[in-house]
PDB file of the backbone (N, CA, C, O) and the ligand in Angstrom, with CONECT records:
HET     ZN  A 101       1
ATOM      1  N   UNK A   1     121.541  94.930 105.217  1.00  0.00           N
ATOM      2  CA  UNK A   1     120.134  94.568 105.343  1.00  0.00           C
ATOM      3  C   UNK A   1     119.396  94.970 104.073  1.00  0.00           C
ATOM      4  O   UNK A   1     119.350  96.154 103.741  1.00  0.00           O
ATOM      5  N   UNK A   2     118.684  93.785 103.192  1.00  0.00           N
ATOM      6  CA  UNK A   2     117.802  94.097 102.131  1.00  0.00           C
ATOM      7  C   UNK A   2     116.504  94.584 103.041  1.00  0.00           C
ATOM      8  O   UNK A   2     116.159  94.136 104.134  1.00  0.00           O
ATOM      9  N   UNK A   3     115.790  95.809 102.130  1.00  0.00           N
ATOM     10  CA  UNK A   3     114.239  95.850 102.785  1.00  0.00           C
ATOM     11  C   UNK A   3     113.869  95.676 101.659  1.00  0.00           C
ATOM     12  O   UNK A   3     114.537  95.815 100.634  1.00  0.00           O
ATOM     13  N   UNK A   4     112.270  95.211 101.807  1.00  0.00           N
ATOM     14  CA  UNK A   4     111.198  94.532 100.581  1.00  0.00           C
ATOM     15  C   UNK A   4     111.105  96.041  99.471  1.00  0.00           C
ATOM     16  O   UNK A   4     111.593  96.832 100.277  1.00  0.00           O
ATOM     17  N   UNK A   5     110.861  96.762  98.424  1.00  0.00           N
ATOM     18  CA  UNK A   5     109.940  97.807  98.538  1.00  0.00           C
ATOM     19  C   UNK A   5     108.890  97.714  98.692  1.00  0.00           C
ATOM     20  O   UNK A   5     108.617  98.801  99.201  1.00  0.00           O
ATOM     21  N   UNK A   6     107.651  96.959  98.601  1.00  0.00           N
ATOM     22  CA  UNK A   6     106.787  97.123  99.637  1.00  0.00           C
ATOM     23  C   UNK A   6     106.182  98.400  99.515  1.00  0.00           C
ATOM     24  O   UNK A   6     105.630  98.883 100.504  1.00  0.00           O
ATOM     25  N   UNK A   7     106.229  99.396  97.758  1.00  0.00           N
ATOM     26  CA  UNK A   7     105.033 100.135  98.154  1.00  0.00           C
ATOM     27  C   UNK A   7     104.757 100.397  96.390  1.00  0.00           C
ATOM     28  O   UNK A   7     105.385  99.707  95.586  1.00  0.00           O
ATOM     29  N   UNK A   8     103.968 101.236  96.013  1.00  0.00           N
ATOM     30  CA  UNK A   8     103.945 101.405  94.565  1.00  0.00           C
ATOM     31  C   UNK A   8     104.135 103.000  94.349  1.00  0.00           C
ATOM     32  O   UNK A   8     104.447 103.808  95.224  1.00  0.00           O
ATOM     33  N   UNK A   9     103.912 103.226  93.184  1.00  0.00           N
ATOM     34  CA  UNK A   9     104.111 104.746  93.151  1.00  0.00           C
ATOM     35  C   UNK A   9     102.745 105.486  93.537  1.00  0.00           C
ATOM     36  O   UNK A   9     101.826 104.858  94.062  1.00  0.00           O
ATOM     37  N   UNK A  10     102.650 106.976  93.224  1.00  0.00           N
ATOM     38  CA  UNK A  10     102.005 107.515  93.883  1.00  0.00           C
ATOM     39  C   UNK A  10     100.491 107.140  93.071  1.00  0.00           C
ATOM     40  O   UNK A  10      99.368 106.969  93.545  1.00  0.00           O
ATOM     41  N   UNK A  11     101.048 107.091  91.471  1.00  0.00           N
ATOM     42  CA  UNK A  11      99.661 106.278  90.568  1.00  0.00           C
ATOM     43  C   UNK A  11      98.849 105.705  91.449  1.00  0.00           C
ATOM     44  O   UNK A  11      97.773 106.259  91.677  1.00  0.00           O
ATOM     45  N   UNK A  12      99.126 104.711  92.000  1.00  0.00           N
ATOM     46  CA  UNK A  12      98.408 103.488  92.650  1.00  0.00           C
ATOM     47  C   UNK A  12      96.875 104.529  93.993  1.00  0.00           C
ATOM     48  O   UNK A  12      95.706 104.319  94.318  1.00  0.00           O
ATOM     49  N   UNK A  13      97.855 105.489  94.268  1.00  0.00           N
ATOM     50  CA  UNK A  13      96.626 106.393  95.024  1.00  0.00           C
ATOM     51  C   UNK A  13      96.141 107.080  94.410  1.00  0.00           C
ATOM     52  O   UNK A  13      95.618 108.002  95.037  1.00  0.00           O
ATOM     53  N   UNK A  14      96.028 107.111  93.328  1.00  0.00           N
ATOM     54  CA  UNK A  14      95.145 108.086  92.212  1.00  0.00           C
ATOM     55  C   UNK A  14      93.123 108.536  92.788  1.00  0.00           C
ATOM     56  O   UNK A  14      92.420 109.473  93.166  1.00  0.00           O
ATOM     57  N   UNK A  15      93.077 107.163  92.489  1.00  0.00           N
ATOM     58  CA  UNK A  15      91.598 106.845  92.255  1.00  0.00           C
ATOM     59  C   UNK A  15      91.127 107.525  93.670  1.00  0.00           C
ATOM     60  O   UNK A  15      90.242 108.380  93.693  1.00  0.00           O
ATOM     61  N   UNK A  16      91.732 107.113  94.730  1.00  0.00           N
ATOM     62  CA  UNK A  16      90.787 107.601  96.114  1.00  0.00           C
ATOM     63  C   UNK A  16      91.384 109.457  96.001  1.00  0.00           C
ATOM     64  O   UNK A  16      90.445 110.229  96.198  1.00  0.00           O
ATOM     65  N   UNK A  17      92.717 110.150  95.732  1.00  0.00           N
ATOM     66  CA  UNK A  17      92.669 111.178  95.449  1.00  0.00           C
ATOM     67  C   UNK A  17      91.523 112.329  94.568  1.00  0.00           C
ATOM     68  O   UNK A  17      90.998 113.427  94.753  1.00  0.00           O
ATOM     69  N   UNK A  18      91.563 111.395  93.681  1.00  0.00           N
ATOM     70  CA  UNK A  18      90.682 112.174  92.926  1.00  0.00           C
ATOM     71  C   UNK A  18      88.846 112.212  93.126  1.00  0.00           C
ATOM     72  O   UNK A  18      87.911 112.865  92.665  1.00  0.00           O
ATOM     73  N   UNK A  19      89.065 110.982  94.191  1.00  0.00           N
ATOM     74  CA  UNK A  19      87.397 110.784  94.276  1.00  0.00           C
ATOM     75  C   UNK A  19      86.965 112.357  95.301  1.00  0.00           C
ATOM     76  O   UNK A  19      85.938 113.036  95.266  1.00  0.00           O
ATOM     77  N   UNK A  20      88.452 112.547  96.301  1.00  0.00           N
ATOM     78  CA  UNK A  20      88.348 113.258  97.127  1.00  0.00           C
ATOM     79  C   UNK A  20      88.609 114.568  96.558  1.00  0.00           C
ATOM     80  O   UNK A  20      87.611 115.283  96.476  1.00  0.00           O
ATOM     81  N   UNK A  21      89.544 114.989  96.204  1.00  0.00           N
ATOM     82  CA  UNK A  21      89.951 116.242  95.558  1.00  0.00           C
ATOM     83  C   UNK A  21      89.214 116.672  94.131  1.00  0.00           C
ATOM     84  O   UNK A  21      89.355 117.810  93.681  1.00  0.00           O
ATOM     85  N   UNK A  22      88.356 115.585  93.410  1.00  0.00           N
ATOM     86  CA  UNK A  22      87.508 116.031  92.374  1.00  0.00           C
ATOM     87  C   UNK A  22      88.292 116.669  91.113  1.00  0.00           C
ATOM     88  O   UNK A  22      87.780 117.528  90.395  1.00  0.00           O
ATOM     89  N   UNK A  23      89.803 116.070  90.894  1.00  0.00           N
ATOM     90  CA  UNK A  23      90.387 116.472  89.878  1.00  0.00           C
ATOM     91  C   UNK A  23      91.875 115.235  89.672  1.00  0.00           C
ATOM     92  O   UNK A  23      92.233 114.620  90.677  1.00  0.00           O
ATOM     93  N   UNK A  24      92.338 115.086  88.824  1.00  0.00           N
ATOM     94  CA  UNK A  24      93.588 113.997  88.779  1.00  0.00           C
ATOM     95  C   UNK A  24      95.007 114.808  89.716  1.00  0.00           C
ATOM     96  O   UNK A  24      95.907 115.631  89.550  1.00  0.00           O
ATOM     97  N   UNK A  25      94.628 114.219  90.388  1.00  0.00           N
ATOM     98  CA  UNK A  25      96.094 114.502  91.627  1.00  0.00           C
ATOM     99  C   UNK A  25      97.418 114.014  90.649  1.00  0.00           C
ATOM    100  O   UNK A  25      98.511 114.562  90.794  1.00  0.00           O
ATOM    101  N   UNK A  26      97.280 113.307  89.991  1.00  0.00           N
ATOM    102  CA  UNK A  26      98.459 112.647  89.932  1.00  0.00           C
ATOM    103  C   UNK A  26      99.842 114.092  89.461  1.00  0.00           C
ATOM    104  O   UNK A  26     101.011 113.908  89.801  1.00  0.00           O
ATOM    105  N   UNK A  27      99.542 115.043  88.900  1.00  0.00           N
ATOM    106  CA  UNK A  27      99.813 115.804  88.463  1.00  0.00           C
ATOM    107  C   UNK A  27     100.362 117.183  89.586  1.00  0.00           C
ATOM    108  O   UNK A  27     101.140 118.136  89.529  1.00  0.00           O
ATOM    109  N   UNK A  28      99.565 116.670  90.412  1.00  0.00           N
ATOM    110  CA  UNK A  28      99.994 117.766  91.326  1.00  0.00           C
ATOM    111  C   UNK A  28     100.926 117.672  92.086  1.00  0.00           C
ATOM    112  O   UNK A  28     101.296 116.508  92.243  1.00  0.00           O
ATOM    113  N   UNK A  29     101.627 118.626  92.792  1.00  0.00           N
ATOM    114  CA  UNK A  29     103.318 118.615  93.145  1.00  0.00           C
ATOM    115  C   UNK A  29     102.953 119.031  94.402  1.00  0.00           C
ATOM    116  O   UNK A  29     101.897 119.639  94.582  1.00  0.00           O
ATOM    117  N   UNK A  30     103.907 118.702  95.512  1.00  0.00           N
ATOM    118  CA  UNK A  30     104.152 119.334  96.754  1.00  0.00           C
ATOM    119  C   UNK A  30     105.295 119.114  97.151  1.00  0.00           C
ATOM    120  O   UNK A  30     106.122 118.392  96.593  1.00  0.00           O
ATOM    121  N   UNK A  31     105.451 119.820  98.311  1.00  0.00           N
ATOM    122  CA  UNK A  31     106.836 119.602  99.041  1.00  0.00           C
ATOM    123  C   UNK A  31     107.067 119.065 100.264  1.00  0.00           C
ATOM    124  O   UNK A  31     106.312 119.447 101.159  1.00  0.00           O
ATOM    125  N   UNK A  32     108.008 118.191 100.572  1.00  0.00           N
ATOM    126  CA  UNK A  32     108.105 117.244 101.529  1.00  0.00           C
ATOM    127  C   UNK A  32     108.610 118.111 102.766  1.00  0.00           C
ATOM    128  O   UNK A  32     109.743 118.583 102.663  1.00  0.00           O
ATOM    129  N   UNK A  33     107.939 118.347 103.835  1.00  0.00           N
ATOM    130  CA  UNK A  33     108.578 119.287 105.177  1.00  0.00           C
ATOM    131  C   UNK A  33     109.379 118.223 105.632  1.00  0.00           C
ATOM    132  O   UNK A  33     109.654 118.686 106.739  1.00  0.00           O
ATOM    133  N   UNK A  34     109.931 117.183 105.592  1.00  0.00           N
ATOM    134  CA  UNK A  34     110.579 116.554 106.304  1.00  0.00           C
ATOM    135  C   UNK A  34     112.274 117.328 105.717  1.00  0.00           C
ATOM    136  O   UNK A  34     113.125 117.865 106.426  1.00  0.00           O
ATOM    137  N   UNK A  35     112.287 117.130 104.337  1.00  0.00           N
ATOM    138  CA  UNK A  35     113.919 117.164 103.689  1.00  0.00           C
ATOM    139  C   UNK A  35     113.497 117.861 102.479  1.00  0.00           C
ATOM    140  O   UNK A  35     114.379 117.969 101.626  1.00  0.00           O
ATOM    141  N   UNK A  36     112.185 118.434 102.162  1.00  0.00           N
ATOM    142  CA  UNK A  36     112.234 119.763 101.175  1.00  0.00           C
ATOM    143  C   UNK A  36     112.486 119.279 100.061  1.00  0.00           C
ATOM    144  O   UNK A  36     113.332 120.028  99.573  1.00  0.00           O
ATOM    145  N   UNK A  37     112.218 118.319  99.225  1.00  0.00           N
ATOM    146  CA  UNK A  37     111.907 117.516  98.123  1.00  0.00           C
ATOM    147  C   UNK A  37     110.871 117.765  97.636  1.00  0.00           C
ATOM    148  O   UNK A  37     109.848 117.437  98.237  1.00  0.00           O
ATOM    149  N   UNK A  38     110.800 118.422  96.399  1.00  0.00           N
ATOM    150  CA  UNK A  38     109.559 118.555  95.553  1.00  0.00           C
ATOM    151  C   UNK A  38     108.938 117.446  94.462  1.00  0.00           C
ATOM    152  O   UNK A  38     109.736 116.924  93.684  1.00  0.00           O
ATOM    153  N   UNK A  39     107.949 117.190  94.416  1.00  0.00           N
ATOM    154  CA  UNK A  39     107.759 115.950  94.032  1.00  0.00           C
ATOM    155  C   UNK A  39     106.263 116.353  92.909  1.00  0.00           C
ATOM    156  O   UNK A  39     105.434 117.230  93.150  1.00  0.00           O
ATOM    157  N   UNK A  40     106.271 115.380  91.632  1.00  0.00           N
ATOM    158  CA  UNK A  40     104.704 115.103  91.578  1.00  0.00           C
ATOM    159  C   UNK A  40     104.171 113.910  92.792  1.00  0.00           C
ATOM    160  O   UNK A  40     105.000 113.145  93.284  1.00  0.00           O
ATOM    161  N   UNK A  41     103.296 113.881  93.032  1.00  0.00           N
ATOM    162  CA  UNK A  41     102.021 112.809  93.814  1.00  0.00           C
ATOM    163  C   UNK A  41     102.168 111.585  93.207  1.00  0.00           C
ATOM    164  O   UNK A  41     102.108 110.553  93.874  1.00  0.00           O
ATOM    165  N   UNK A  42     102.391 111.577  91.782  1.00  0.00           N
ATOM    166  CA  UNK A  42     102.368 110.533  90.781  1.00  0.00           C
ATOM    167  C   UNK A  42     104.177 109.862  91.587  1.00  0.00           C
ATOM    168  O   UNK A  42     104.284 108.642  91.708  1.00  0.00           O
ATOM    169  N   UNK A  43     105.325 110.726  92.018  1.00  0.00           N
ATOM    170  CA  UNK A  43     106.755 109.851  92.238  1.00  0.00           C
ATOM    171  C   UNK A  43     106.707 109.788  93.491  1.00  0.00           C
ATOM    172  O   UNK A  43     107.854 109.691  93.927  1.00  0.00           O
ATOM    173  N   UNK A  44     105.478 109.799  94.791  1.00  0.00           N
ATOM    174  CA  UNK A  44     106.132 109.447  96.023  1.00  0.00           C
ATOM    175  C   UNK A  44     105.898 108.069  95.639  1.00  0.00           C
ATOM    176  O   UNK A  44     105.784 107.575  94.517  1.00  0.00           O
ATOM    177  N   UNK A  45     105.840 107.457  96.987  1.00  0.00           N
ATOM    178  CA  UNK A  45     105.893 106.045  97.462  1.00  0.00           C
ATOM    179  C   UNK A  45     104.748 106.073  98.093  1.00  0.00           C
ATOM    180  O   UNK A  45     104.342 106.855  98.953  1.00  0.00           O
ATOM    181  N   UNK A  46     104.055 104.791  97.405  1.00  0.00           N
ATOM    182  CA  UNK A  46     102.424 104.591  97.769  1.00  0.00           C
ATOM    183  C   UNK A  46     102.560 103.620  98.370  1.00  0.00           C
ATOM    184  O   UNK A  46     103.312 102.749  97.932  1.00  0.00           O
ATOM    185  N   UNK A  47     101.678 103.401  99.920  1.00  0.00           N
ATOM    186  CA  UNK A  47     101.477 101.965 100.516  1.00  0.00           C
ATOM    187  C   UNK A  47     100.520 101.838 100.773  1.00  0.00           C
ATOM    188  O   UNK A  47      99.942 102.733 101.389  1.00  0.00           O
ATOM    189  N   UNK A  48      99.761 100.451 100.366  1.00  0.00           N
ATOM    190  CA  UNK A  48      98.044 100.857 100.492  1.00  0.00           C
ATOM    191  C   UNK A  48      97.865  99.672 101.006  1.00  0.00           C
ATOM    192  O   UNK A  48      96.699  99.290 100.906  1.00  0.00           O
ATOM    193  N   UNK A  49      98.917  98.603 101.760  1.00  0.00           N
ATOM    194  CA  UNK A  49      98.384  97.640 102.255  1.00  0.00           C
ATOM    195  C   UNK A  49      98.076  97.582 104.214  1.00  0.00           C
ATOM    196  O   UNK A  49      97.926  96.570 104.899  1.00  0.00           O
ATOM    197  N   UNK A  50      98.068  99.230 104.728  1.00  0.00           N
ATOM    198  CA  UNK A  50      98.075  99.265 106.292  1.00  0.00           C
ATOM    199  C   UNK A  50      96.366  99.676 106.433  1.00  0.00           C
ATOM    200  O   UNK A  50      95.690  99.029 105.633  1.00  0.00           O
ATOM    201  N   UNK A  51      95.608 100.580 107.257  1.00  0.00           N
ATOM    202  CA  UNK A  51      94.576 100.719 106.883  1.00  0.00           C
ATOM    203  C   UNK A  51      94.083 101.874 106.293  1.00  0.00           C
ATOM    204  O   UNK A  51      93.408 102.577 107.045  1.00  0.00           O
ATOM    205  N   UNK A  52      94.233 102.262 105.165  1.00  0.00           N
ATOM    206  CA  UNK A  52      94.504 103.334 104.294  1.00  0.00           C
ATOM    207  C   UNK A  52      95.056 103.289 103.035  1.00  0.00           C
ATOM    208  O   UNK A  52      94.958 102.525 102.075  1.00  0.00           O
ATOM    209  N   UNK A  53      95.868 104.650 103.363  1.00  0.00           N
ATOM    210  CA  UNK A  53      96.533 104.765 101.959  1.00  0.00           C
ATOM    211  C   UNK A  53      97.759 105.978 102.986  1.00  0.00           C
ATOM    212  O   UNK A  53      97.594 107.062 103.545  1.00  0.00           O
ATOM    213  N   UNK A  54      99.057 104.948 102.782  1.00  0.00           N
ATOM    214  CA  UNK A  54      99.760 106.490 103.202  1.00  0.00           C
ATOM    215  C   UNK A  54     101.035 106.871 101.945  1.00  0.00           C
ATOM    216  O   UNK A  54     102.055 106.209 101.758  1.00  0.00           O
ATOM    217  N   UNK A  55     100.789 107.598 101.509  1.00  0.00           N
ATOM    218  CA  UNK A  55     102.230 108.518 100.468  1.00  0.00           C
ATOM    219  C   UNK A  55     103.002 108.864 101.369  1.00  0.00           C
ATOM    220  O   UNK A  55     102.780 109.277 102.507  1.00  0.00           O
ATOM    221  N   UNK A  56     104.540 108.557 100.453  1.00  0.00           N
ATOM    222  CA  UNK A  56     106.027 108.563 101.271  1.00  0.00           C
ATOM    223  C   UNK A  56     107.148 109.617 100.384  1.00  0.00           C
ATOM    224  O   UNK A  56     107.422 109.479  99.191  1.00  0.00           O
ATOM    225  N   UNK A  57     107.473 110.249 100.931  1.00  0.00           N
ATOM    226  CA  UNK A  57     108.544 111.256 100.319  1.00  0.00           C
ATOM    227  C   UNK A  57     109.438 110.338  99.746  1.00  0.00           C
ATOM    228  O   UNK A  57     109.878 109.558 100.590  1.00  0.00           O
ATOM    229  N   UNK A  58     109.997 110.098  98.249  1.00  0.00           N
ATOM    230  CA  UNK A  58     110.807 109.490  98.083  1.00  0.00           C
ATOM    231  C   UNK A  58     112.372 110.222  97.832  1.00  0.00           C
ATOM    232  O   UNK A  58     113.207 109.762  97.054  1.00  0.00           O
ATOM    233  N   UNK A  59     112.546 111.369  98.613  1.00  0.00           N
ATOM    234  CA  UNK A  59     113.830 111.669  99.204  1.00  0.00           C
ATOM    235  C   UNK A  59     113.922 110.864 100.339  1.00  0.00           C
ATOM    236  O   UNK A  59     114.731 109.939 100.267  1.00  0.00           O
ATOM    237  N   UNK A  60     113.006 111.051 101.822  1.00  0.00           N
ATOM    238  CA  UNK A  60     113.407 110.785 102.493  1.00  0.00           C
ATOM    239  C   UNK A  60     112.614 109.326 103.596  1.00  0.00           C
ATOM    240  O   UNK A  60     112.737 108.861 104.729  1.00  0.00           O
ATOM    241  N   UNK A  61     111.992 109.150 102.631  1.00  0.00           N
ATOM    242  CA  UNK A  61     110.684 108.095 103.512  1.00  0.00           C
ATOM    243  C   UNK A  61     109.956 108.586 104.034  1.00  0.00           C
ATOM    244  O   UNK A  61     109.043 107.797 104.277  1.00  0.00           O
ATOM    245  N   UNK A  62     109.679 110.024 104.599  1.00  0.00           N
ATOM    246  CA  UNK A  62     108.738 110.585 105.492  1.00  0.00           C
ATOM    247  C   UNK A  62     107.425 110.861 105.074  1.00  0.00           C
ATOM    248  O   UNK A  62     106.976 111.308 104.019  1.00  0.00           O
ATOM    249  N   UNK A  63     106.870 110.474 106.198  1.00  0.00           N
ATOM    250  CA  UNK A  63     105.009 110.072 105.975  1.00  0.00           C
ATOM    251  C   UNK A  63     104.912 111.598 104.936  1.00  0.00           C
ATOM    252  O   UNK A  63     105.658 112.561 105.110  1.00  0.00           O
ATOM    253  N   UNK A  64     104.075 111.544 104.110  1.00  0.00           N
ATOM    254  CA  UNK A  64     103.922 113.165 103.568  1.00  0.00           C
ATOM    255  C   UNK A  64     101.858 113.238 103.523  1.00  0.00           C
ATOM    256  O   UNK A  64     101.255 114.288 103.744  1.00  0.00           O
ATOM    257  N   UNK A  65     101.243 112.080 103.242  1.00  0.00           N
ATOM    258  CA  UNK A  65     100.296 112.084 103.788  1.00  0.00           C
ATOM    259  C   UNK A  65      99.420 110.385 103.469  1.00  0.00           C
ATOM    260  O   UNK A  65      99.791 109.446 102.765  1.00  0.00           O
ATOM    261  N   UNK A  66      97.928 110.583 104.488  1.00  0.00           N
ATOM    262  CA  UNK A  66      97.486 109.755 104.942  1.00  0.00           C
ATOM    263  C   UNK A  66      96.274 109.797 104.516  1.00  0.00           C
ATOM    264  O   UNK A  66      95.678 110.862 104.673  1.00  0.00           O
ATOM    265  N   UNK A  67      95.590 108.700 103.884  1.00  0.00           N
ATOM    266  CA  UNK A  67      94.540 108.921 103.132  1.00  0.00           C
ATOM    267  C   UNK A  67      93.280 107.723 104.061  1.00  0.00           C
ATOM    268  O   UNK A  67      93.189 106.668 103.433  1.00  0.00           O
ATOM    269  N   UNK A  68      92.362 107.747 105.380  1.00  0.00           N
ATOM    270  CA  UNK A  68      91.954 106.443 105.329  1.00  0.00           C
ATOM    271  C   UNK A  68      90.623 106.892 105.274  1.00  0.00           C
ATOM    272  O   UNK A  68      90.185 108.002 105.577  1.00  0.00           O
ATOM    273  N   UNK A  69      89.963 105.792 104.805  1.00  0.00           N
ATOM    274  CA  UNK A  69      88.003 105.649 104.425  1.00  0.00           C
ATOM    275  C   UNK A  69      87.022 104.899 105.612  1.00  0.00           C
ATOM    276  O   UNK A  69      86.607 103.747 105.486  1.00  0.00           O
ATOM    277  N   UNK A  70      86.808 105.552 106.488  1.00  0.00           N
ATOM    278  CA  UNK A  70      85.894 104.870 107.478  1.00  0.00           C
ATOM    279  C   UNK A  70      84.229 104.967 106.806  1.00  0.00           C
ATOM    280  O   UNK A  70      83.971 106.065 106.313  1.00  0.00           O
ATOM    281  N   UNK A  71      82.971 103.790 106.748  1.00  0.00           N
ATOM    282  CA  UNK A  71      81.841 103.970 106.068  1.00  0.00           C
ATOM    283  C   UNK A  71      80.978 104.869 106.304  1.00  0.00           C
ATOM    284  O   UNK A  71      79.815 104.816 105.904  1.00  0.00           O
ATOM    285  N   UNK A  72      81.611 106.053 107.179  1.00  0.00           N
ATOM    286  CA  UNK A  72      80.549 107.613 106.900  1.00  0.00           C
ATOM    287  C   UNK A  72      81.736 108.205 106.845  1.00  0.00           C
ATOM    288  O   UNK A  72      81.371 109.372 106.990  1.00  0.00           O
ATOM    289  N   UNK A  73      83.243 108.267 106.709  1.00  0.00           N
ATOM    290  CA  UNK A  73      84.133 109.386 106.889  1.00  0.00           C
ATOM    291  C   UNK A  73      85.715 109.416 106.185  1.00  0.00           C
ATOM    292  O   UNK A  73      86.587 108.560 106.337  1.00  0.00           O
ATOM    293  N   UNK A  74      85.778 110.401 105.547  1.00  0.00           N
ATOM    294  CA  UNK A  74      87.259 110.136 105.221  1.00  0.00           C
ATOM    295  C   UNK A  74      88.220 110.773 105.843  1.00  0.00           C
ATOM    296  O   UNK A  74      87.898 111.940 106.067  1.00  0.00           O
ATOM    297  N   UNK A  75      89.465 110.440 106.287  1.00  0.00           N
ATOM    298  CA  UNK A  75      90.189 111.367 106.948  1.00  0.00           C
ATOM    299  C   UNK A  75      91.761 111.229 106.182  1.00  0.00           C
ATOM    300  O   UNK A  75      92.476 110.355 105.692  1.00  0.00           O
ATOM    301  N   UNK A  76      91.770 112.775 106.446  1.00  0.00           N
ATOM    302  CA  UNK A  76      93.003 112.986 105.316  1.00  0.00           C
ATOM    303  C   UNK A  76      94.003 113.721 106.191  1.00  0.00           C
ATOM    304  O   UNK A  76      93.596 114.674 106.855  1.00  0.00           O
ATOM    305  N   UNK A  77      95.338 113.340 106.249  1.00  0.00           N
ATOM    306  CA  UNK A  77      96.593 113.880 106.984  1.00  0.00           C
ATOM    307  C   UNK A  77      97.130 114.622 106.263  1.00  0.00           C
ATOM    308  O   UNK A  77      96.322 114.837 105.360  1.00  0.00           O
ATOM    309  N   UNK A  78      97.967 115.136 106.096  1.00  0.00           N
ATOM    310  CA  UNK A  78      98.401 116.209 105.319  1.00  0.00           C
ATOM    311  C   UNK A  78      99.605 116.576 105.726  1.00  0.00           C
ATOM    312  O   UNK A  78     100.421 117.125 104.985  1.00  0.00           O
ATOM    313  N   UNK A  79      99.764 116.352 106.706  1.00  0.00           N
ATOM    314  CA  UNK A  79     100.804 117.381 107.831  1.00  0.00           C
ATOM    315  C   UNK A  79     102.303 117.170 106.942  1.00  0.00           C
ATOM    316  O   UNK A  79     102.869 118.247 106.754  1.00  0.00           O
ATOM    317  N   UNK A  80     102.786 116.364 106.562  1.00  0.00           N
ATOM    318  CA  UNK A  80     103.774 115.978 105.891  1.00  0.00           C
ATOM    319  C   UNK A  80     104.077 116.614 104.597  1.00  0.00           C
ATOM    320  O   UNK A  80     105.062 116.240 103.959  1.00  0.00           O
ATOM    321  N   UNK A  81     103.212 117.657 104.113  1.00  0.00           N
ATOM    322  CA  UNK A  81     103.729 118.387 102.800  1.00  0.00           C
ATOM    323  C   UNK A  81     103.849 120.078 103.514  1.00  0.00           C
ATOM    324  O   UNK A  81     103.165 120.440 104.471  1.00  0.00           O
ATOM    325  N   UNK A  82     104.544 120.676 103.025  1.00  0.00           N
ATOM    326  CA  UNK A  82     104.808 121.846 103.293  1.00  0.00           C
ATOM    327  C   UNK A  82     103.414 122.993 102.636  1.00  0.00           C
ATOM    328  O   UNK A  82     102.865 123.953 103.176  1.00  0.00           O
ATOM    329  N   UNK A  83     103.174 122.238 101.022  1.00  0.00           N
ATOM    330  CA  UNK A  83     102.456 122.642 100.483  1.00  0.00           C
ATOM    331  C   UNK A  83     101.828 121.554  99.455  1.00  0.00           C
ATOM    332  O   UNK A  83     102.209 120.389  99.574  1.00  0.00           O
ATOM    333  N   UNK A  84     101.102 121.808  98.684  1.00  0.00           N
ATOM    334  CA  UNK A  84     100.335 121.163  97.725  1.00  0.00           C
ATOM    335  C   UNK A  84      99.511 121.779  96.580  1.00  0.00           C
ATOM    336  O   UNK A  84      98.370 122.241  96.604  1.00  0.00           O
ATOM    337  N   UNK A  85     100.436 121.659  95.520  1.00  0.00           N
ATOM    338  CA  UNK A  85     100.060 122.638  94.114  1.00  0.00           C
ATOM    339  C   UNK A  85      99.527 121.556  93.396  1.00  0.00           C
ATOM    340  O   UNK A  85     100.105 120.532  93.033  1.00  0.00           O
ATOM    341  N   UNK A  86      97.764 122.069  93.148  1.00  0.00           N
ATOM    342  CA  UNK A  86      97.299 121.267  92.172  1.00  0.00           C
ATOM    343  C   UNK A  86      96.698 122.139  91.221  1.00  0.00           C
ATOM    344  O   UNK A  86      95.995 123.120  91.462  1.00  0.00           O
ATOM    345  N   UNK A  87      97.146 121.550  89.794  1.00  0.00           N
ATOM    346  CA  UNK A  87      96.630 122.395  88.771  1.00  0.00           C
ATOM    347  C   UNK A  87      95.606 122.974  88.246  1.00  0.00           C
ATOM    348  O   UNK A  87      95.127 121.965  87.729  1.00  0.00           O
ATOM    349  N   UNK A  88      94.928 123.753  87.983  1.00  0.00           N
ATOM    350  CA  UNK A  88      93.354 123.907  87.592  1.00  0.00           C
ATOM    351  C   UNK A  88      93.448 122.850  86.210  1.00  0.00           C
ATOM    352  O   UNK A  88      94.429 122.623  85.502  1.00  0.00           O
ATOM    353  N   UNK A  89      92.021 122.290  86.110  1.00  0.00           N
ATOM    354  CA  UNK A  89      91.849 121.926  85.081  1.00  0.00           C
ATOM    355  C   UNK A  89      91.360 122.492  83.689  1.00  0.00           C
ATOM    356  O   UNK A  89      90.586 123.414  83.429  1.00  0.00           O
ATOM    357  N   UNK A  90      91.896 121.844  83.085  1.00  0.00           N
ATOM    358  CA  UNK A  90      91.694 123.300  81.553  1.00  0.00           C
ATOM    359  C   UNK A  90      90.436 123.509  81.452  1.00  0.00           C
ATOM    360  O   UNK A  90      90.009 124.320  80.630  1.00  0.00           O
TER     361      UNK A  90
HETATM  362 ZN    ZN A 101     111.362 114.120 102.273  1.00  0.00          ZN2+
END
């Protein structure tokens, strides 16, 4: 069985990261609780065509987090990283 890929890298979620976190995510690393894969943000797997934005562990496919924009609210999942190291900015 071929599957499509069907997602982009983590780049592609940049812009709503940083609108939220107030610094370039792309840079920042976490770890996948599914299979313990450390990653920049910039090498998961971005899919931004469901209603959101969800990042994918690219060890193991597992959701690592969920980014969606309702017009008074943003809601952010998280549950999928163990942790999340983002750098200070110089
Ligand atoms: Zn994983």
């Amino acid at each position: 069985m071929t599957q499509m890929p069907g997602f982009l890298d983590g780049n592609a979620a940049a812009g709503d990261l940083q609108t939220l976190f107030g610094t370039d995510m792309t840079m920042a690393s976490g770890r996948c609780r599914g299979c313990g894969e450390q990653m920049l943000l910039a090498q998961t797997h971005a899919y931004l065509d469901g209603p959101g934005t969800v990042l994918r562990c690219p060890g193991c496919e597992g959701v690592l987090m969920r980014l969606v924009r309702t017009p008074s609210e943003t809601w952010l999942d998280a549950g999928g990283l163990a942790h999340l190291r983002i750098p200070t900015p110089a």
